[in-house]
FIVEXVO-824428 format. One line per field, with one value per residue (C-alpha): residue number from 1; residue in three letters; x, y, z. Coordinates in Angstrom, 3 decimals. Example, Ala and Ser with C-alpha at 12.3 -4.5 7.8 and 13.67 -1.06 7.14 Angstrom:
% residues 2
n 1/2 $
res ALA/SER $
x 12.300/13.670 $
y -4.500/-1.060 $
z 7.800/7.140 $
This chain:
% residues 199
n 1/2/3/4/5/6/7/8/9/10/11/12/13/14/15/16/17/18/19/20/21/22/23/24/25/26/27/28/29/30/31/32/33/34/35/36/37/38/39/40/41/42/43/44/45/46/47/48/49/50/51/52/53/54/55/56/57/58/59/60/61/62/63/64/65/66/67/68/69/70/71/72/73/74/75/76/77/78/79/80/81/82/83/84/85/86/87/88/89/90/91/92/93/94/95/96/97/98/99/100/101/102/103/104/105/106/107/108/109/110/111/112/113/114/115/116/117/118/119/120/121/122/123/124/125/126/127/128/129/130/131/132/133/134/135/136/137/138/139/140/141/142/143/144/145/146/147/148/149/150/151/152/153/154/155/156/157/158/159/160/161/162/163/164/165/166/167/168/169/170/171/172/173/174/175/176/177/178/179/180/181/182/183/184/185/186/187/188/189/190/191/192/193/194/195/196/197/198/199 $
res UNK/UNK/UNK/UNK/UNK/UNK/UNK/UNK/UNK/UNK/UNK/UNK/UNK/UNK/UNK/UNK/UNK/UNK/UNK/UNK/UNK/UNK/UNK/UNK/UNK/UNK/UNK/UNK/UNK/UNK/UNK/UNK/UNK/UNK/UNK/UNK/UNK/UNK/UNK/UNK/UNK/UNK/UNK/UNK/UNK/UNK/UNK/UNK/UNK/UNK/UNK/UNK/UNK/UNK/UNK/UNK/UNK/UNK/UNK/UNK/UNK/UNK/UNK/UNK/UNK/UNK/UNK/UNK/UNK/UNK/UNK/UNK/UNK/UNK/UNK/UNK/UNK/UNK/UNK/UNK/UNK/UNK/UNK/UNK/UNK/UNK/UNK/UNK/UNK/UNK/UNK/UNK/UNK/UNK/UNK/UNK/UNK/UNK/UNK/UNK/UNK/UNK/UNK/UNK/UNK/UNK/UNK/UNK/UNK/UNK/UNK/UNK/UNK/UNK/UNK/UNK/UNK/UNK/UNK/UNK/UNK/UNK/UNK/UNK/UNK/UNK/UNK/UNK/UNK/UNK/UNK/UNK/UNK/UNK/UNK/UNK/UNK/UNK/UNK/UNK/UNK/UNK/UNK/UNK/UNK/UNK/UNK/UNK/UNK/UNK/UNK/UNK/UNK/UNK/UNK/UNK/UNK/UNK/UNK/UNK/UNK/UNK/UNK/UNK/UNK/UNK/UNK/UNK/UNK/UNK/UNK/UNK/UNK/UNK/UNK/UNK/UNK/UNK/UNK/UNK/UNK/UNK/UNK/UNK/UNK/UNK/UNK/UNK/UNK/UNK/UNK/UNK/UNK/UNK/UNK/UNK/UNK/UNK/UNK $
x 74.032/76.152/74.197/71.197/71.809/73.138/69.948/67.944/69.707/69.415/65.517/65.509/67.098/65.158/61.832/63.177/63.767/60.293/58.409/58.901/58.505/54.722/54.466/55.449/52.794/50.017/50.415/50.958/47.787/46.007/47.670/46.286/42.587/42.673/44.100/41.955/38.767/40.345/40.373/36.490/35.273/36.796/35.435/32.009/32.541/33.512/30.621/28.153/29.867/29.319/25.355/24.599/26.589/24.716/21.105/22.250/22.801/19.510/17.608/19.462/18.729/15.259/14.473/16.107/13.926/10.909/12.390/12.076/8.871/9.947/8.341/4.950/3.412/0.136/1.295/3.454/0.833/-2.108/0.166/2.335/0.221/-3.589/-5.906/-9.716/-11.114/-13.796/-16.272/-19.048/-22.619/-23.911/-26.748/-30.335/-29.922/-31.293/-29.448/-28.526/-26.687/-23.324/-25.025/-26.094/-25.634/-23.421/-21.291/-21.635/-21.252/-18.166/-16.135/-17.551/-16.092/-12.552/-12.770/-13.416/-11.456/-7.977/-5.726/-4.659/-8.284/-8.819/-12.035/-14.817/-16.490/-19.628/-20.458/-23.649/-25.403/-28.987/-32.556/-32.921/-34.102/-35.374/-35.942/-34.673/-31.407/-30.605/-32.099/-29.389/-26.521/-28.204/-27.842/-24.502/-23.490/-25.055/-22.944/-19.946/-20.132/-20.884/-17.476/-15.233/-16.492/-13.507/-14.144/-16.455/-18.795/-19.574/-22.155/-21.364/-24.263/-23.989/-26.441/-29.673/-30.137/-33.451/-35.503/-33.510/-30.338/-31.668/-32.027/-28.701/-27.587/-29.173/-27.380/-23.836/-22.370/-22.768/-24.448/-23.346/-24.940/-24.366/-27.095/-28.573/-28.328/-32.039/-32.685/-35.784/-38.648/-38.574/-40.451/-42.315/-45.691/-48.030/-51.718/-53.757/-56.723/-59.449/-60.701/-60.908/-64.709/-65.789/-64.139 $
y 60.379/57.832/56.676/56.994/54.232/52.116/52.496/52.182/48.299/48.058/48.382/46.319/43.001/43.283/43.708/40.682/38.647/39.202/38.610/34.842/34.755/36.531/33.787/31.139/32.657/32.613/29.045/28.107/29.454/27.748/24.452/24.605/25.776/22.321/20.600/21.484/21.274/17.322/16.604/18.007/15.861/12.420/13.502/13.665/10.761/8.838/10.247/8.909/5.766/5.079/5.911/3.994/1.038/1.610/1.907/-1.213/-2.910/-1.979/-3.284/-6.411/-6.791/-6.536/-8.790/-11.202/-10.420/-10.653/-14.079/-15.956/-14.574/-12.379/-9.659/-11.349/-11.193/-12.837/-15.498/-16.449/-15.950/-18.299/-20.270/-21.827/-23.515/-25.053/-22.593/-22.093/-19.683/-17.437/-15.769/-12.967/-12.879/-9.930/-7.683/-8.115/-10.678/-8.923/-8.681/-5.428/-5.706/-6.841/-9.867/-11.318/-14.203/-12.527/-11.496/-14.437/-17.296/-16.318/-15.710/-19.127/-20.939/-19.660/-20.821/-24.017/-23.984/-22.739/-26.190/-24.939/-24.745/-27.264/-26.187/-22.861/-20.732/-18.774/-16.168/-15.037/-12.304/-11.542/-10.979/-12.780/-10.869/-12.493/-16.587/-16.484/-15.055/-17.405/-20.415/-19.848/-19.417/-22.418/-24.653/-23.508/-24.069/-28.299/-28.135/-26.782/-29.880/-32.805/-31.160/-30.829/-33.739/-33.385/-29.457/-28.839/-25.723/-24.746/-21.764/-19.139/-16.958/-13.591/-11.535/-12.957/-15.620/-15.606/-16.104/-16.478/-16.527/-20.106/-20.986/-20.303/-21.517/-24.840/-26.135/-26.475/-29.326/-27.701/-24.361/-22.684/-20.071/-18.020/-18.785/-14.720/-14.804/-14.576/-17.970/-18.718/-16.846/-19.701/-19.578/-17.430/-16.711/-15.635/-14.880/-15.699/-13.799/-16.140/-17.494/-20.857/-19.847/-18.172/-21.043 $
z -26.282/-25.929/-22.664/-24.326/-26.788/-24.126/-22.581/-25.229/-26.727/-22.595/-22.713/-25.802/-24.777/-21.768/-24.407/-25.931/-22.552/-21.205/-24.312/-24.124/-20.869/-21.486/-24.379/-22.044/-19.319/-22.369/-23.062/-19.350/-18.730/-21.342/-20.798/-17.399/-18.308/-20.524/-17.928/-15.328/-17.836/-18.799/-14.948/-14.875/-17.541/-16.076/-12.837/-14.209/-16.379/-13.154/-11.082/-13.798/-13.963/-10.515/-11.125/-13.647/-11.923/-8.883/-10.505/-12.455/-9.218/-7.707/-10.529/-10.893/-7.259/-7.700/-10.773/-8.497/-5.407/-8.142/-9.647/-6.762/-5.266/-2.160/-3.265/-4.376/-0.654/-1.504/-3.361/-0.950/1.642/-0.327/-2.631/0.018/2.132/3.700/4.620/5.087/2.662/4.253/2.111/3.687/2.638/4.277/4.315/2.311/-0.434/-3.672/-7.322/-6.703/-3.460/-2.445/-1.027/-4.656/-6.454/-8.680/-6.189/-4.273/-6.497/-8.054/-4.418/-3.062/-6.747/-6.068/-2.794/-3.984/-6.749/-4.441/-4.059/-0.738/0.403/2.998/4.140/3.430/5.964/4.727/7.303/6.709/8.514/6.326/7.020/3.560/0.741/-3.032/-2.974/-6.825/-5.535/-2.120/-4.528/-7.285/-4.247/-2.783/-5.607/-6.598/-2.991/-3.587/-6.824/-5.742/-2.878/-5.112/-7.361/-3.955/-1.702/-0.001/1.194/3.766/3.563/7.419/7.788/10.771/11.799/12.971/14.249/12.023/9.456/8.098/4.958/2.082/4.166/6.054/2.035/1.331/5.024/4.200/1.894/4.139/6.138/9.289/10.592/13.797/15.151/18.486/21.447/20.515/16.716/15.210/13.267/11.511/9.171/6.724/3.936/1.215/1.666/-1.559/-0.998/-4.539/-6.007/-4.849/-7.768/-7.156/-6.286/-9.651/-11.690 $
């Protein structure tokens, strides 16, 4: 019996012995979980630091490419320097084509109009089409002259330039033409009613 208490005070010291030991374990184990989770977070934190630093960069770098024009191709491309401005006038000249003087007129004024312009080519390939249409790109053409004096308007034929296309042609500095295109057709011809006689 004697043995048996022995044992027993035995058993507990060694209860007593391993229970801080299973404390000490518990909070171990914890201490490491928020360790672990601490490293984690500043890990991330870093991470997104380093994209937003990044994307930062990258846009910095391009409002500075956009600043100083490097990305702004066609400015940099009409803007800089002397050029001749070519504007088409193709196909049958009526006020519902592409060959209009809506269309037209407005092209041939920013031609004019561009300070790096040092000279206009207006390429005309048309069988001609309405006289009210080549007269108004006509005149605008004599207008847009007597504004610019200083900007030639050369006219270079294609395959045909005739009718109102010659009209429009006409009022240039100079017309070339290759020795096949089709020049000519000139004119508007209206036949009356006849009558002069019953008057």
């Amino acid at each position: 019996m004697h043995n048996q208490i022995e044992h027993n005070e035995i058993e507990d010291v060694i209860k007593e012995q391993e229970a801080p030991k299973q404390q000490n374990n518990w909070e171990r184990g914890v201490l490491e979980k928020l360790a672990m989770s601490a490293i984690q977070e500043q890990r991330r934190a870093r991470h997104w630091g380093i994209f937003f630093k990044t994307l930062s960069f990258v846009f910095l770098f391009i409002l500075l490419f956009i600043s100083m024009g490097w990305l702004d191709k066609k400015e940099s491309a009409l803007g800089g320097g002397k050029h001749t401005a070519l504007v088409d006038l193709q196909g049958v000249i009526a006020a519902d084509s592409a060959a209009s003087a809506d269309n037209l007129i407005p092209s041939l004024q920013e031609a004019f109009k561009d300070k790096g312009t040092q000279g206009v080519i207006l390429r005309i390939n048309s069988p001609g089409g309405s006289p009210v249409q080549a007269g108004q790109i006509n005149d605008e053409i004599v207008r847009l002259r007597l504004k610019y004096p200083a900007i030639p308007l050369y006219v270079v034929v294609e395959d045909i330039c005739a009718s109102g296309g010659y009209y429009v042609a006409a009022a240039a500095d100079k017309i070339f033409v290759d020795k096949a295109s089709l020049i000519g057709s000139i004119g508007v011809l209206m036949d009356g009613f006849g009558f002069t006689g019953t008057m």
